[in-house]
N, C-alpha and C positions, 0 to 999 in steps of 0.2 A: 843095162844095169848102171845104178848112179853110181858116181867117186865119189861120193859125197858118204861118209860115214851115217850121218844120221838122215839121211836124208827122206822124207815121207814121215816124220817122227810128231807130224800136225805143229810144232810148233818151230814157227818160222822165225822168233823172237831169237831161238838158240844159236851158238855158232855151231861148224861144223865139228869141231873140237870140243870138248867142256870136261872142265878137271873135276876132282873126284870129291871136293869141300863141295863146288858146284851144285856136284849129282845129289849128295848127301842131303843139300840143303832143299832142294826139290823134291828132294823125297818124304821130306820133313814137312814141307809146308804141305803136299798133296796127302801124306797121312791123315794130319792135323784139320782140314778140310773136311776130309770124307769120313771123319766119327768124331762125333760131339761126343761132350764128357757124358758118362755110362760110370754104373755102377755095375764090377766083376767081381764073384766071388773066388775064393779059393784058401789056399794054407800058406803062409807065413814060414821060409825056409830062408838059407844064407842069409841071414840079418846080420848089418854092421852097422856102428855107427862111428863119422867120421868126426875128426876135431872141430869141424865146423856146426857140428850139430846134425848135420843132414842124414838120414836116413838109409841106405841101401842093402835091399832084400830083394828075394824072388818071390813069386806069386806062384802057385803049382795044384793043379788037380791030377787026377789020375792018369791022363794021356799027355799034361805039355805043362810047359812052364815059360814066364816072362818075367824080364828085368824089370824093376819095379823101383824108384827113387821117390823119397817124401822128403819134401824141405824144411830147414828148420823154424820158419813162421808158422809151416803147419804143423808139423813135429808138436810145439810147442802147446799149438792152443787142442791136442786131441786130449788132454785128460785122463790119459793112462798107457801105458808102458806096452811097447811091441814087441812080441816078445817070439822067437821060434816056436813052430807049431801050432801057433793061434789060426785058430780059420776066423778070419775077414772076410767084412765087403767093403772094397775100394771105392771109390769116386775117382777114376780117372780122366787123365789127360792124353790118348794114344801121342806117341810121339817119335823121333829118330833122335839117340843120341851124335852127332854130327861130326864129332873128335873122330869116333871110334866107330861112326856105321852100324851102333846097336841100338835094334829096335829095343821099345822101354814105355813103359806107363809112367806118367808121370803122376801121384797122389795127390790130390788136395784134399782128401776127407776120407777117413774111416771109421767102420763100427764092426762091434766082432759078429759075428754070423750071428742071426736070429733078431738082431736089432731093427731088420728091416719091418718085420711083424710089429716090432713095437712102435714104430715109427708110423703105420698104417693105425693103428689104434689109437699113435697120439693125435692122427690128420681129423681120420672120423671124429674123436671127441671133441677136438676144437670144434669143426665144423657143427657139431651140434649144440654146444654152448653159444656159438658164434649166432647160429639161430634163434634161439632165445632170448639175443640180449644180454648176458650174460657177461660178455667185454663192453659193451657200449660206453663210448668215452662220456655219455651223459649220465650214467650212474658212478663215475670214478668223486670218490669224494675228497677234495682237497686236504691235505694234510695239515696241522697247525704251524703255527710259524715257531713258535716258540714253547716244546713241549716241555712240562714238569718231570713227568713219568713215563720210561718207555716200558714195554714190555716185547720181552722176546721168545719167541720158538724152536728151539731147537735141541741138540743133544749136547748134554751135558760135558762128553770127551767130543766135540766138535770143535774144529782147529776153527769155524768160522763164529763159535760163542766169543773164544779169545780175540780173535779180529772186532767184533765188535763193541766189547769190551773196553778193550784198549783203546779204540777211534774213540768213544764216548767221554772216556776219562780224559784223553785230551784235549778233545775239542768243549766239551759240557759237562765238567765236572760236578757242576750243576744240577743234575739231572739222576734222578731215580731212577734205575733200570730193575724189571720186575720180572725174573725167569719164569719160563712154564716150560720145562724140562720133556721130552717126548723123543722115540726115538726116531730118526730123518731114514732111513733106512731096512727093508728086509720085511717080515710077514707082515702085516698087521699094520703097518706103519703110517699108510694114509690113513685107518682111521685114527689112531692114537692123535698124530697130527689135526685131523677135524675139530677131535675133541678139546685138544690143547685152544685150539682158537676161540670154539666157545665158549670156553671157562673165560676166556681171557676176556672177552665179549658182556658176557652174564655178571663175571665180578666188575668190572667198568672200572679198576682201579688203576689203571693209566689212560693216555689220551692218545696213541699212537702203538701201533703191533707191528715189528719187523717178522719175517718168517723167512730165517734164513737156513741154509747148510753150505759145506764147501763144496770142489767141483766133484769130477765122477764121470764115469760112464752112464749113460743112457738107463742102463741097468739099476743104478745107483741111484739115479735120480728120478727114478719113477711112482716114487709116493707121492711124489710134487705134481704127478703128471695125471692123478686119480679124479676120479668127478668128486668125489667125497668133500674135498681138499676146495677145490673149485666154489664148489655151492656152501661149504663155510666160509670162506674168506669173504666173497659177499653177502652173505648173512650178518657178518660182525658187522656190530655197531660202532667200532671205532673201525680209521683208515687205515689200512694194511698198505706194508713194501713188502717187495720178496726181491731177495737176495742171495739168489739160488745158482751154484757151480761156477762157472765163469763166464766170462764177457759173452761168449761163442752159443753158450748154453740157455734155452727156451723151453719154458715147462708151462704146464697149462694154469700152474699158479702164478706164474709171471701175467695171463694174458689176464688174470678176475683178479690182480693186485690192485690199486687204484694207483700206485706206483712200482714200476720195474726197476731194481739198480741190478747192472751188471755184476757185481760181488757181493760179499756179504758187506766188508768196509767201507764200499760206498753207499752202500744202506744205509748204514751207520753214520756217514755222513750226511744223506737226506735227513735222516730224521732229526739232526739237531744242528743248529747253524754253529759255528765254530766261536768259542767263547771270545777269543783274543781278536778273531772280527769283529764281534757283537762291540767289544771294550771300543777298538779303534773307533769302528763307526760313530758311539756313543761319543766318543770324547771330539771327535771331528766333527759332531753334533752341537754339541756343549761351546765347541769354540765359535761354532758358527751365530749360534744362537746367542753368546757373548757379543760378540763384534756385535750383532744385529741392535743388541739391548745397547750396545755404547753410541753407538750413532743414531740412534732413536732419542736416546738423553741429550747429545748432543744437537741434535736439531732440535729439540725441545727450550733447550737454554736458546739457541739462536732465537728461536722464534718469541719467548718470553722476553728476550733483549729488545726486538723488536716492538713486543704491545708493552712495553715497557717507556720507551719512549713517546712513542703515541698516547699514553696514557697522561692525562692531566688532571686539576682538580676544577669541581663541578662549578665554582665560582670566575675560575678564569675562562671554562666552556662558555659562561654567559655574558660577562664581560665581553668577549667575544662578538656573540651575538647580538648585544646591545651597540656595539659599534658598524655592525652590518647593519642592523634596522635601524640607524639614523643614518645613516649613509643614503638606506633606498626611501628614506622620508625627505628627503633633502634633494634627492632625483626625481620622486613623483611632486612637490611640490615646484621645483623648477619645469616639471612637462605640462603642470596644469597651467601655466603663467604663460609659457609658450602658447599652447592650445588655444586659451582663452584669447591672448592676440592676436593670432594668425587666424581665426573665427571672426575677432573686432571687423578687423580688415575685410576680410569676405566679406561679413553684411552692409558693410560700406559699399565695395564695388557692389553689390547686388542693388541697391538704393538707389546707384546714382544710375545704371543700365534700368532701372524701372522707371526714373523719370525720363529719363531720355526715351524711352518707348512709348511714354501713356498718350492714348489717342488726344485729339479736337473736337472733342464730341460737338461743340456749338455749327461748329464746319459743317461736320458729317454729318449734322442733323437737317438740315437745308437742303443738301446734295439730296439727301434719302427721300424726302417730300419730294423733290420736282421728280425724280425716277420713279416715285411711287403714283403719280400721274399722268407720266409718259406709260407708268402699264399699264394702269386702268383704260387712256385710251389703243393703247397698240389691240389689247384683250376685247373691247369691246366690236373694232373694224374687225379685226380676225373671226370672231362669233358671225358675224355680218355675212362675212364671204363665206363661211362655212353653210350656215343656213342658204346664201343663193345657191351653192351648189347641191347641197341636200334635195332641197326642189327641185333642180335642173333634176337629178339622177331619177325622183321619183317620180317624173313626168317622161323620162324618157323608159324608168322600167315598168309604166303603165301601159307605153305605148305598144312593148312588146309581152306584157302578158297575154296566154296564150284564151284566157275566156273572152278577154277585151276581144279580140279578134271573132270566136267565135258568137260576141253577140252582133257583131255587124252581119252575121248570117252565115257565117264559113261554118264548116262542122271538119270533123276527124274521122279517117277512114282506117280500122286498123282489121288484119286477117286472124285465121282462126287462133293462133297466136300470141295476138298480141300485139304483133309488128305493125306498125304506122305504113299505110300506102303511102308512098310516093309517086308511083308509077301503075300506071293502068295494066302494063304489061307483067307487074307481078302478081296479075290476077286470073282466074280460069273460071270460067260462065260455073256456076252451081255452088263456085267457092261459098261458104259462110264469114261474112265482115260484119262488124261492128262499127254502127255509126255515131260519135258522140259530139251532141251538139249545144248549146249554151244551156238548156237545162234538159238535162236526162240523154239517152242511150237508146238507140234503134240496133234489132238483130235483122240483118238482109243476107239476100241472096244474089248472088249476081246474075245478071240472066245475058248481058251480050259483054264484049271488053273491044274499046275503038281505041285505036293505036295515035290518033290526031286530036285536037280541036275543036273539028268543024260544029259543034255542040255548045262551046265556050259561048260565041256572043248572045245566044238565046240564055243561056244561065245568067249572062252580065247584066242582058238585058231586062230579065226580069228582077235581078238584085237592083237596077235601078229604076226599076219601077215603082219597087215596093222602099226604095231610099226618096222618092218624088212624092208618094201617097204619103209619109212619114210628115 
């Protein structure tokens, strides 16, 4: 067994010792943890409330009951009075109170029993206007800047007629306000409300429709929460506020308003700019636009000071120019005088480099006659030797023409081909040759093929037979 008191307790963080703020506070944090805020039903018992505003009651059903504390920010913005024996549903916070080791809910929100119903009905309705279109910020239609006439919705003994009344009178005294009287509350009441919108709508006799009431319970404020209410506001031809319960408070005519104010006062102040603004701005307008107008005059005089001086009369402008155009007449007649000299000059050196170069013709005509005689004869030897050797060439390519040859008796031995014999050995006894001799062509045959001579001088000899009989 361990000495160690806590010893096995998984967290090793701890010491073996821990005081009792410690334990509290761990107990506090690990509640807090393991339940997220939840909504508990129950009854409304030991209610107090202390100097600070805060809240403390019990919560109680038939078998148990828990400490229960609501603060005074939320106190404030629930909208109606907590009272013993009310049955609530909480929005808590499970929690340890850590002073005192008492477990406790902490409240951020309540509604009295049955509100959770209506709360499911206001989910669904939104959500099915929400599909239609029905909020879509691109059918919200801008409000006027500067309305003549407003008109309002609401009830007559409504503490938020007077709020917005009175906003109006001070801020835009200006301004027409046009009641449609209806009552914000109890049977009937969204439609009366519908109807008020579209009178308001149909007479077109202002340019702006607030639709307010004050705050409330859920309860209370559920005319505003109707489809009726919804599909008139945007049906109206003018742009609708709604300025419904308090800051905290959301009704389905806030979502098909084309503007939401948290109250009804600040309704009332959307809808009309504040008169002693409007004045300011106007007059820090006014001065601006002064100043602008005085230094626009004043650069205006500058600038006329300016073409004022530049400005002269049309006879001294020419005056003017009559002393510029004798001035460049007086320049072009001193450049033509130059010109014309410096030209003198040039055709002068040009005169005297052309006599310096012109030929002797008397000279060079002598010279050209005896050269013109030395070609005649040089041209005529040259012809000479050309002609001897012309002759030379065409006696020697007589001598090796190939018919000249064959009329001294030779002839030409070619095979079935074509090919020129040269040699006896590229013949075979039966071949076919061709024999072509100074006029005309023999077809033979070969009948023996001798590889020597011994035949030649009988051939020679009869070629010099017939060269002796010649």
């Amino acid at each position: 067994m361990s000495d160690t008191p806590f010893a096995g307790n998984g967290r090793p963080d701890l010491p073996p010792v821990i005081t009792v703020s410690l334990l509290n506070r761990l107990a506090r944090q690990q509640l807090e943890a393991a339940f997220p805020l939840c909504w508990v039903a129950g009854e409304v018992s030991n209610l107090s409330r202390a100097a600070s505003g805060h809240v403390y009651f019990s919560l109680k059903d038939a078998a148990a009951q828990v400490r229960c504390v609501m603060f005074r920010n939320r106190t404030q913005l629930l909208g109606w009075r907590l009272e013993n024996g009310q049955r609530i549903e909480a929005r808590v916070l499970v929690t340890l109170y850590e002073a005192r080791g008492d477990f406790q809910l902490t409240v951020e929100a309540a509604r009295r029993a049955g509100v959770g119903n209506l709360y499911e009905q206001f989910l669904r309705l939104k959500e099915k206007l929400e599909r239609e279109g029905l909020f879509a910020s691109a059918a919200k239609r801008l409000l006027p800047v500067f309305p003549r006439r407003i008109g309002v919705v609401t009830s007559l003994q409504a503490a938020a007629l007077r709020d917005v009344l009175s906003t109006l009178a001070r801020r835009a005294p200006h301004v027409a306000v046009v009641l449609y009287p209806t009552p914000v509350q109890g049977e009937g009441a969204a439609a009366q409300i519908a109807e008020s919108i579209r009178l308001a709508g149909q007479r077109g006799d202002c340019e702006l429709l607030i639709v307010c009431r004050g705050g409330g319970s859920m309860e209370d404020l559920w005319a505003f929460n109707e489809e009726v209410v919804a599909r008139a506001i945007r049906a109206c031809p003018l742009p609708v506020i709604s300025g419904i319960g308090h800051e905290t408070d959301f009704t389905i005519a806030d979502f098909a308003a084309d503007q939401r104010a948290p109250t009804p006062t600040a309704a009332a102040e959307l809808a009309a700019p504040e008169r002693a603004q409007l004045l300011t701005r106007l007059a820090a307008r006014q001065q601006a636009l002064q100043r602008l107008l005085e230094r626009q005059i004043e650069q205006r005089g500058q600038q006329l000071d300016w073409l004022g001086r530049r400005l002269q009369h049309p006879a001294q402008y020419l005056e003017r120019q009559r002393d510029t155009l004798r001035k460049l007449q007086g320049r072009l007649d001193a450049g033509l005088l130059q010109a014309s000299v410096r030209a003198g000059r040039a055709l002068a050196a040009l005169r005297h480099r052309l006599l310096l170069g012109r030929p002797a013709t008397e000279r060079h005509a002598s010279q050209l006659a005896g050269l013109a005689a030395r070609l005649r004869a040089a041209w005529r030897q040259a012809a000479l030797a050309r002609a001897a050797d012309v002759a030379r060439l065409t006696a020697g390519l007589a001598h090796l023409d190939p018919s000249s040859v064959l009329a001294r008796g030779y002839c030409l031995v070619a095979d079935e081909h074509g090919r020129l014999v040269r040699d006896s050995r590229a013949l075979e006894p039966s071949r076919r040759i061709a024999v072509f001799f100074e006029h005309g062509r023999a077809d033979a045959a070969v009948l023996a093929v001798f590889d020597d001579h011994r035949h030649l001088p009988l051939a020679v000899a009869a070629i010099a037979s017939q060269g002796s009989g010649d």
